[in-house]
Kinemage of the C-alpha trace (Angstrom):
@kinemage 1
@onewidth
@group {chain A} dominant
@subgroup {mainchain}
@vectorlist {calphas} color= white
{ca unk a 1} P -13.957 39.126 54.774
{ca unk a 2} L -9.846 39.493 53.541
{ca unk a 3} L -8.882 36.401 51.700
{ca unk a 4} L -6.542 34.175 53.313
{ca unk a 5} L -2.721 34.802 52.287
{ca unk a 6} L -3.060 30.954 50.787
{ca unk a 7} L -6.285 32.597 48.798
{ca unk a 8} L -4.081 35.086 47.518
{ca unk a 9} L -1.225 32.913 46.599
{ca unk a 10} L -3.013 30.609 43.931
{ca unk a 11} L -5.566 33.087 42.939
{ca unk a 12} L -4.473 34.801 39.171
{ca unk a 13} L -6.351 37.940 39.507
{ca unk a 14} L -3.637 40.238 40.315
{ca unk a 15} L -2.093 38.736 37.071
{ca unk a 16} L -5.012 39.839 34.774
{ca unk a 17} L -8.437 40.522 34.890
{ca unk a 18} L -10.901 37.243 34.994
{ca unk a 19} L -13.840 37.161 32.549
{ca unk a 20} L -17.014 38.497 33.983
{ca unk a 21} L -19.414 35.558 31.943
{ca unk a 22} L -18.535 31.856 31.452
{ca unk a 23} L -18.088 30.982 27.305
{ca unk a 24} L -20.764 29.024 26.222
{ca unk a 25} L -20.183 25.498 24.592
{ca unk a 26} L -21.332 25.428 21.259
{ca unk a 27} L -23.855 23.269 19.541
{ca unk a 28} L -24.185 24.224 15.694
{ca unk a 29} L -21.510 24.135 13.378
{ca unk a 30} L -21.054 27.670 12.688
{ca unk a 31} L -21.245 28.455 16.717
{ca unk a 32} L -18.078 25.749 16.886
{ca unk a 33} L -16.037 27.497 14.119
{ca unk a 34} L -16.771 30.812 16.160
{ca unk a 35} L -15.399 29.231 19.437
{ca unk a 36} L -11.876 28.553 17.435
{ca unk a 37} L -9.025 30.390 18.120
{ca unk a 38} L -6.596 29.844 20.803
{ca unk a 39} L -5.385 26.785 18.884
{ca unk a 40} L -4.516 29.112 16.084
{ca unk a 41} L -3.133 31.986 17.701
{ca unk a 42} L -0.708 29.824 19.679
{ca unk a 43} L 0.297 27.992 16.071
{ca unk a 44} L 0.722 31.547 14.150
{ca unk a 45} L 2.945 32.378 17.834
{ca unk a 46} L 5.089 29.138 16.800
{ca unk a 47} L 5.564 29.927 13.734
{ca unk a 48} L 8.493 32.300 12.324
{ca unk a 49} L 11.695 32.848 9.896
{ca unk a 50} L 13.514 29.980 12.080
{ca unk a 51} L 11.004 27.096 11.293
{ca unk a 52} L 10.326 28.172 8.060
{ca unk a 53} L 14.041 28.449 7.492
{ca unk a 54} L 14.480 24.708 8.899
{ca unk a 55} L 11.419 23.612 6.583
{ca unk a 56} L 13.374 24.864 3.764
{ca unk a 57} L 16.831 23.826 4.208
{ca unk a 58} L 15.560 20.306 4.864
{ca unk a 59} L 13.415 20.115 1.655
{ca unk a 60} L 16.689 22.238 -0.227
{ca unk a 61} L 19.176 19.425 1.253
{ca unk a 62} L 17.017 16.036 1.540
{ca unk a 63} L 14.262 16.693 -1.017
{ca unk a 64} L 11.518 14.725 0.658
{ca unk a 65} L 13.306 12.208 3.020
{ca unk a 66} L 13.184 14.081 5.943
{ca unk a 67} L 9.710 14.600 5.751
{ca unk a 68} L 8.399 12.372 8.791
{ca unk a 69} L 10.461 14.748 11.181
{ca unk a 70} L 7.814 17.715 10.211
{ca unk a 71} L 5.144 15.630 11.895
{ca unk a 72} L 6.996 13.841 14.699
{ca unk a 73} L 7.706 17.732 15.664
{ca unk a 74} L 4.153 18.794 15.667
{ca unk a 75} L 2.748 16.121 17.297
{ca unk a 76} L 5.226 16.080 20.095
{ca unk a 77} L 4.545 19.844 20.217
{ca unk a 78} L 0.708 18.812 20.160
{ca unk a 79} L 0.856 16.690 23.018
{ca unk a 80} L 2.855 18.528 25.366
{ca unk a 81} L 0.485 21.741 24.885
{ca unk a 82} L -2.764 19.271 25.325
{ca unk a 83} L -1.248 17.923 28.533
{ca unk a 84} L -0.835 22.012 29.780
{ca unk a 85} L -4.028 22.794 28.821
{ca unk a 86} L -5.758 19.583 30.588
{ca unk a 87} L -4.295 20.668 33.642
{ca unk a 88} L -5.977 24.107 33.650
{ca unk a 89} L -9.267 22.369 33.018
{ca unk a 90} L -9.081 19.224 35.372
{ca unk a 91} L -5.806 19.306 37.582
{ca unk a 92} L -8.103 17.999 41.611
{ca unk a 93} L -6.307 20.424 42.988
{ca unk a 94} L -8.542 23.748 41.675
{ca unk a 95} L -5.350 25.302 39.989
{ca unk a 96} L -5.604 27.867 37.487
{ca unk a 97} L -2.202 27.800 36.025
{ca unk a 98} L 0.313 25.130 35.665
{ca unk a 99} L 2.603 27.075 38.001
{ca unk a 100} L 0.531 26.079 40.838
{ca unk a 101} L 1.435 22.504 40.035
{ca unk a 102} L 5.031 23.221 39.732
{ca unk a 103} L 5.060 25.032 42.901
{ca unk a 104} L 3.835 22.169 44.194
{ca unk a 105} L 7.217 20.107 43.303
{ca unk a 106} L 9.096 22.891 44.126
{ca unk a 107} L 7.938 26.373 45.682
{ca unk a 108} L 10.993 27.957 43.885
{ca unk a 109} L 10.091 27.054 40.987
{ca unk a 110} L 7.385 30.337 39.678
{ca unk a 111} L 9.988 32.642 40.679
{ca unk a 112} L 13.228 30.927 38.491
{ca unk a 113} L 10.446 30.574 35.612
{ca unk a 114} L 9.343 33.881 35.717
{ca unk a 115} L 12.968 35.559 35.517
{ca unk a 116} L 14.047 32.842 33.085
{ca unk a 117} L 11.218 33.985 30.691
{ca unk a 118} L 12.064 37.872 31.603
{ca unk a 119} L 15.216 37.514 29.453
{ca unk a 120} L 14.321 34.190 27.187
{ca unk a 121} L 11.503 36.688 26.171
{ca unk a 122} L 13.745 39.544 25.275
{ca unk a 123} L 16.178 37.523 23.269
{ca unk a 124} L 12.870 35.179 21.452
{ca unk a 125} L 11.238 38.996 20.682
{ca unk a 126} L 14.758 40.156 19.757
{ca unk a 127} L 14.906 37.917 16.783
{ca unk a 128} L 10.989 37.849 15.564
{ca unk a 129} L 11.844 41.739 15.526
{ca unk a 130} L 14.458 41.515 13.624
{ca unk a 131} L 12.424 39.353 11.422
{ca unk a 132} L 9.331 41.528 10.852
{ca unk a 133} L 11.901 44.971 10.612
{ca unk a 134} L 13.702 42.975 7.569
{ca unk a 135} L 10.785 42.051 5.913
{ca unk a 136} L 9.560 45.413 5.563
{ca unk a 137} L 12.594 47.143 4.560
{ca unk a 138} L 12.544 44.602 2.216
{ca unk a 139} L 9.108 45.171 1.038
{ca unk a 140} L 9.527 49.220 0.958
{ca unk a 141} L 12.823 49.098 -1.597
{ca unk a 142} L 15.826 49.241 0.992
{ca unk a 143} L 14.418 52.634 2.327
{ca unk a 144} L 17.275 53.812 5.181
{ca unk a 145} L 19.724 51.611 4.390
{ca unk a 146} L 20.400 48.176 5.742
{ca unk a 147} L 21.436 49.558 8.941
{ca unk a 148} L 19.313 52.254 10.247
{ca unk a 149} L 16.702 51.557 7.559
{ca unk a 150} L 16.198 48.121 9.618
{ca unk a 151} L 15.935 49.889 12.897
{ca unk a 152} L 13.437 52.343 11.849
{ca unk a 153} L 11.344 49.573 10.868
{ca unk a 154} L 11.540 47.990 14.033
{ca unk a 155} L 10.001 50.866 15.593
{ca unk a 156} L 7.157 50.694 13.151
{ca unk a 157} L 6.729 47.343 14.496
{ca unk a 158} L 7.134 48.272 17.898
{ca unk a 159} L 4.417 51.070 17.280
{ca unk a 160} L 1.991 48.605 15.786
{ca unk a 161} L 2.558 46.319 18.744
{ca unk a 162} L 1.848 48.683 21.497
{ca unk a 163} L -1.135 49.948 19.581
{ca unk a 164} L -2.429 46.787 19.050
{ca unk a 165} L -2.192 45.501 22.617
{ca unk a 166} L -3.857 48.428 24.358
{ca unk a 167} L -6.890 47.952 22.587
{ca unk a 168} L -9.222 46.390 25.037
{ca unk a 169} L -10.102 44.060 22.459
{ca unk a 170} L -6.586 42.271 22.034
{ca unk a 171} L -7.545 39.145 21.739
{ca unk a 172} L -9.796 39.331 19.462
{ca unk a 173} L -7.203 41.356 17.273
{ca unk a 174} L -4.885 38.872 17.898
{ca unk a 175} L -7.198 35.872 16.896
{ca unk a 176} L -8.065 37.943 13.201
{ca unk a 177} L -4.486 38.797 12.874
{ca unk a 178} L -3.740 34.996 12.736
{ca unk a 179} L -6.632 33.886 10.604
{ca unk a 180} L -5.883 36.513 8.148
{ca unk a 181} L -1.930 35.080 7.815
{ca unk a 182} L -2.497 31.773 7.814
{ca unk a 183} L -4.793 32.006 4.607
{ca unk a 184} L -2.530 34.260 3.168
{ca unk a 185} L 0.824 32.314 3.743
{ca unk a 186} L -0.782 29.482 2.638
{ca unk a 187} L -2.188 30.717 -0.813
{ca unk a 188} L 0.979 32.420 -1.605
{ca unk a 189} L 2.302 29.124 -1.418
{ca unk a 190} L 0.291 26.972 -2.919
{ca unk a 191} L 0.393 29.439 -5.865
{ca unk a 192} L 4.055 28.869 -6.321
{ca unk a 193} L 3.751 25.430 -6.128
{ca unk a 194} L 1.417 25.655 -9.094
{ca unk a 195} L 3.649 27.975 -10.328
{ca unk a 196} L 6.474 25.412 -11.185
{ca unk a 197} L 4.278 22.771 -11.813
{ca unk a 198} L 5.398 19.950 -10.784
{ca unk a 199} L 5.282 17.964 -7.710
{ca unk a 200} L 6.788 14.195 -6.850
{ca unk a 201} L 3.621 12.688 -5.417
{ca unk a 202} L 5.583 9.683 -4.876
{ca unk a 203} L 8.837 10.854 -3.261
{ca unk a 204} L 6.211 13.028 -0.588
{ca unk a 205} L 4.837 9.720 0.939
{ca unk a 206} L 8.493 8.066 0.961
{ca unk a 207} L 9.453 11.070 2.933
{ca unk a 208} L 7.007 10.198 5.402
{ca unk a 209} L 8.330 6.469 6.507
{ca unk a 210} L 10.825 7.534 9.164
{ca unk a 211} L 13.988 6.721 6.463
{ca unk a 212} L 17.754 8.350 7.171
{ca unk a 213} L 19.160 9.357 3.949
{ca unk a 214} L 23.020 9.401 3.408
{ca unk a 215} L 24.320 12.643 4.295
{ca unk a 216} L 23.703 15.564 1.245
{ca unk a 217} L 25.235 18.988 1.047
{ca unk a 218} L 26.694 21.314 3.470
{ca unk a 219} L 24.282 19.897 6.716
{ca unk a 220} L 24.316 16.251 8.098
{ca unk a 221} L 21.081 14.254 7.948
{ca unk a 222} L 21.106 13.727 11.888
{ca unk a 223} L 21.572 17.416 12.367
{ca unk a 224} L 18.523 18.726 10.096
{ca unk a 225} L 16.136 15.725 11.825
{ca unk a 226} L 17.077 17.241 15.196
{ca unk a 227} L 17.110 20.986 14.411
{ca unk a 228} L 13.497 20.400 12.088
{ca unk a 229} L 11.941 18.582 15.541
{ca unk a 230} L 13.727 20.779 18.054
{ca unk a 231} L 12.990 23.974 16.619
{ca unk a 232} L 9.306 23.517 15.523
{ca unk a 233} L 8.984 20.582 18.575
{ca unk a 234} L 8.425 22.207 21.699
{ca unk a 235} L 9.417 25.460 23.530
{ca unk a 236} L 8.734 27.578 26.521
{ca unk a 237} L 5.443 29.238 23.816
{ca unk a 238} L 4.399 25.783 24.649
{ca unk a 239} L 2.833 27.539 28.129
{ca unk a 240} L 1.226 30.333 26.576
{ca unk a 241} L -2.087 28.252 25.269
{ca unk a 242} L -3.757 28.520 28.796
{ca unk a 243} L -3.770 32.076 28.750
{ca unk a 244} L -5.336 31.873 25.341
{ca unk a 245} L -8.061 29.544 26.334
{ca unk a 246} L -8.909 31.608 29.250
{ca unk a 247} L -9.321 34.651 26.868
{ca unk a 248} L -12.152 32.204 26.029
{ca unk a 249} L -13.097 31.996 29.048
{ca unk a 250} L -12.285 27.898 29.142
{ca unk a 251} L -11.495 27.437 32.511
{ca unk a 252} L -13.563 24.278 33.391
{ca unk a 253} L -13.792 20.831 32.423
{ca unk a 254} L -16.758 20.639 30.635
{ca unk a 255} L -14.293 22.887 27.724
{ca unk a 256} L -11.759 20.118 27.563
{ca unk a 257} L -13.972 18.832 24.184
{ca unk a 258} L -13.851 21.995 22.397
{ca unk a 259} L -10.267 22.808 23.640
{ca unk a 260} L -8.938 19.389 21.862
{ca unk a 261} L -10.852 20.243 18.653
{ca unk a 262} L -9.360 23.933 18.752
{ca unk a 263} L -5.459 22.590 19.313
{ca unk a 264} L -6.287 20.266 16.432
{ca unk a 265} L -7.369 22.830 14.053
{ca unk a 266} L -5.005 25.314 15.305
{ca unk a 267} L -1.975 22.495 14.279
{ca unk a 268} L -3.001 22.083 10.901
{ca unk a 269} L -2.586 25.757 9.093
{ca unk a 270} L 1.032 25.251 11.130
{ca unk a 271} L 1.507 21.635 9.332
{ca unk a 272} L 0.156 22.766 6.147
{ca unk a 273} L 2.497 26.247 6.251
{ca unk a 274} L 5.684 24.111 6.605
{ca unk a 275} L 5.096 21.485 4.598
{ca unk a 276} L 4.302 24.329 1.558
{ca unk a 277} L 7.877 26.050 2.648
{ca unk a 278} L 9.603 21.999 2.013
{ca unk a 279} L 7.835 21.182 -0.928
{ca unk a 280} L 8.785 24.749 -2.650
{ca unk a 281} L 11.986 24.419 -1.892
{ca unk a 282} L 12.392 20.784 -2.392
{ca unk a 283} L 11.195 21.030 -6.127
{ca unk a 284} L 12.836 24.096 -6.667
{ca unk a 285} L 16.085 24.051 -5.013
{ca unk a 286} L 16.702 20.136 -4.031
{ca unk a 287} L 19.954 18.562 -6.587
{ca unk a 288} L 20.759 22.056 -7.682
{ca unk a 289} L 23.776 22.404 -4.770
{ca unk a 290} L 22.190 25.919 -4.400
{ca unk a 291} L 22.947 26.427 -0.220
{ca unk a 292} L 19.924 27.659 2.044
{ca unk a 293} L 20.617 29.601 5.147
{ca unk a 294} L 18.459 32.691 5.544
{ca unk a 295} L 15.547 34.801 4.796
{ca unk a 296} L 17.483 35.879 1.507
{ca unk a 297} L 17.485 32.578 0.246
{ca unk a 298} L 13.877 32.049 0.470
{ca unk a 299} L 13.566 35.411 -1.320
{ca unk a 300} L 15.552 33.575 -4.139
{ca unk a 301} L 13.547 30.378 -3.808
{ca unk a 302} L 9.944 32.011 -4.298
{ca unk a 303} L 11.727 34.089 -7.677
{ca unk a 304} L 12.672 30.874 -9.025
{ca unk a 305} L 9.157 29.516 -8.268
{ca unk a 306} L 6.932 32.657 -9.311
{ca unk a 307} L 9.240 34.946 -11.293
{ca unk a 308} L 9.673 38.924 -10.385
{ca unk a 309} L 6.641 38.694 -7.867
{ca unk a 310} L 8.262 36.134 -5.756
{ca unk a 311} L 10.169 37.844 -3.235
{ca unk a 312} L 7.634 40.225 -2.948
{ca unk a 313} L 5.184 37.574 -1.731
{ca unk a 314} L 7.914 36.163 0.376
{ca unk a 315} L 8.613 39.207 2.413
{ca unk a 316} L 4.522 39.542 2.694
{ca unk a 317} L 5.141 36.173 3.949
{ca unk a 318} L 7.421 36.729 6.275
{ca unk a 319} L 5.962 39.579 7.962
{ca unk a 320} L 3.103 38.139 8.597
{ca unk a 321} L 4.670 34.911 10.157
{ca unk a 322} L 6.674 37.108 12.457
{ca unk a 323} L 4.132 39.842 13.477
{ca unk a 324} L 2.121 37.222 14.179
{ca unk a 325} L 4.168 36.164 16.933
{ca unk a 326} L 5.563 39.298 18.175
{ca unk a 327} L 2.498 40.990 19.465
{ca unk a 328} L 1.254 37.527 20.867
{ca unk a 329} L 4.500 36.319 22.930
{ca unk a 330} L 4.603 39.912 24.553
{ca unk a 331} L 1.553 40.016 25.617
{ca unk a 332} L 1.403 35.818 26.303
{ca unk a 333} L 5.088 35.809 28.028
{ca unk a 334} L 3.865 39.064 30.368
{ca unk a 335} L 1.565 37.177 31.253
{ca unk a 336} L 3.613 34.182 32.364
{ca unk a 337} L 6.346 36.249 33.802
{ca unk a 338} L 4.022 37.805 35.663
{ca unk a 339} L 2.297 34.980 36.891
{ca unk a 340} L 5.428 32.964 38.250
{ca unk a 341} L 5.981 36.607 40.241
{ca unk a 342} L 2.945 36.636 41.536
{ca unk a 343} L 2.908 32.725 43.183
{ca unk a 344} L 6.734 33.604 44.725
């Protein structure tokens, strides 16, 4: 027998393929670090040149006061992706993607999400791009020139992209990719923070009791405190988890346990990652008036910290916080686009 054209409307399997077996919950320890990932690859998503940038402006400008906006961010961005992921897995209403629930509120709404994410995509993937291409014409010496040098990276990174996400094991590619950075990023860092050698145990925990400090250097207090929650906060990547999880195969509520614990875990390389980028630059850069705006400056930042090696490690850096988003919002915003075409 057809399906009905209501069957048809909430069903997601012209979007992408469903998975043939149901995940197993885990029960040992080593079967729940196995089951980890979505959390993670949505965090490495998050994660690129503009938060880091923010981290390290705020620690260059504020030294430690401004900490307690690093975590307000994250946990507002924690929340909000826990409350899209509980409706996948217990919404009474059988949905299998938010959208459903919007369309609920508003039958308009799939379609105005879907073309709003067709170009918010292009101009998000536009600028982690531009982050990855920079990074490696950084790392290979300036080859091309800054001009078409740049662009001929970004087809490398194109390249890499589109062979990465044909593979029929994407995911999983996806899921290494980001365990693989995260480690890295993080002991580059914490290598350059014992690099200088110092670190004010004392001012870290002031920074963390929700204090205003009078306005410093070239960027009002307010202003960093709303660009460091905005920018690392919440954004449209926010609805990419589900698809994620149901790479999983998490698509009932029995997975809501592991799910939390997976979000939780994912969040943490993210906190730890930015808090590294405003510590570095808070003991290197913070009462030196030296101004913090771009990639370049974090170059200059990790040579003060580590010597000759440190931009080096900082464009290694960088290229892996971008590519770890680029592959992972084309493939996750696709799938969203697609998704709010296929409900209208």
């Amino acid at each position: 027998m057809s399906k009905s054209l209501k069957d048809l409307k909430n069903s997601e399997a012209p979007v992408r393929e469903r998975n043939e077996a149901p995940s197993a919950l885990p029960k040992t320890f080593m079967e729940y670090m196995r089951s980890l990932g979505p959390g993670l690859v949505l965090a490495m998503t998050f994660l690129g040149t503009g938060d880091l940038v923010s981290s390290t402006v705020s620690g260059a400008n504020y030294g430690y006061a401004l900490l307690w906006t690093l975590v307000v961010a994250l946990a507002a961005r924690y929340f909000m992706v826990s409350a899209v992921a509980k409706y996948k897995l217990q919404n009474r209403h059988g949905d299998t993607s938010i959208l459903q629930g919007f369309q609920r509120v508003w039958s308009g709404f799939p379609l105005l999400l879907g073309v709003a994410i067709l170009f918010l995509g292009i101009v998000i993937q536009m600028s982690f791009l531009r982050a990855c291409a920079v990074a490696l014409y950084n790392l290979f010496g300036g080859f091309g020139g800054e001009t078409w040098g740049v662009f001929l990276f970004s087809l490398v990174v194109v390249g890499l992209t589109f062979l990465l996400l044909i593979n029929p094991n994407q995911y999983k590619l996806l899921e290494m990719l980001a365990r693989f950075a995260s480690v890295a990023i993080i002991a580059a860092f914490v290598f350059a923070l014992f690099r200088i050698g110092s670190f004010d145990v004392i001012g870290f925990f002031k920074g963390l009791t929700f204090d205003m400090p009078p306005n410093q250097g070239p960027f009002n207090a307010i202003f960093i405190a709303v660009a460091t929650i905005g920018a690392i906060g919440g954004s449209a990547v926010n609805l990419l988890y589900p698809y994620f999880m149901e790479d999983k195969g998490w698509d009932k509520p029995k997975y809501r346990k592991i799910q939390q614990l997976d979000l939780i875990t994912g969040m943490l390389p993210l906190l730890v990652i930015n808090v590294l980028f405003w510590v570095v630059a808070a003991e290197v850069f913070y009462g030196t008036g030296i101004p913090v705006s771009n990639e370049n400056d974090l170059a200059l930042m990790m040579e003060l910290a580590v010597g000759s090696a440190g931009p080096t490690m900082l464009w290694v850096c960088l290229f892996l916080a971008a590519f770890t988003s680029f592959p992972a919002q084309a493939r996750g915003f696709t799938l969203l686009m697609l998704n709010g075409f296929h409900l209208s």
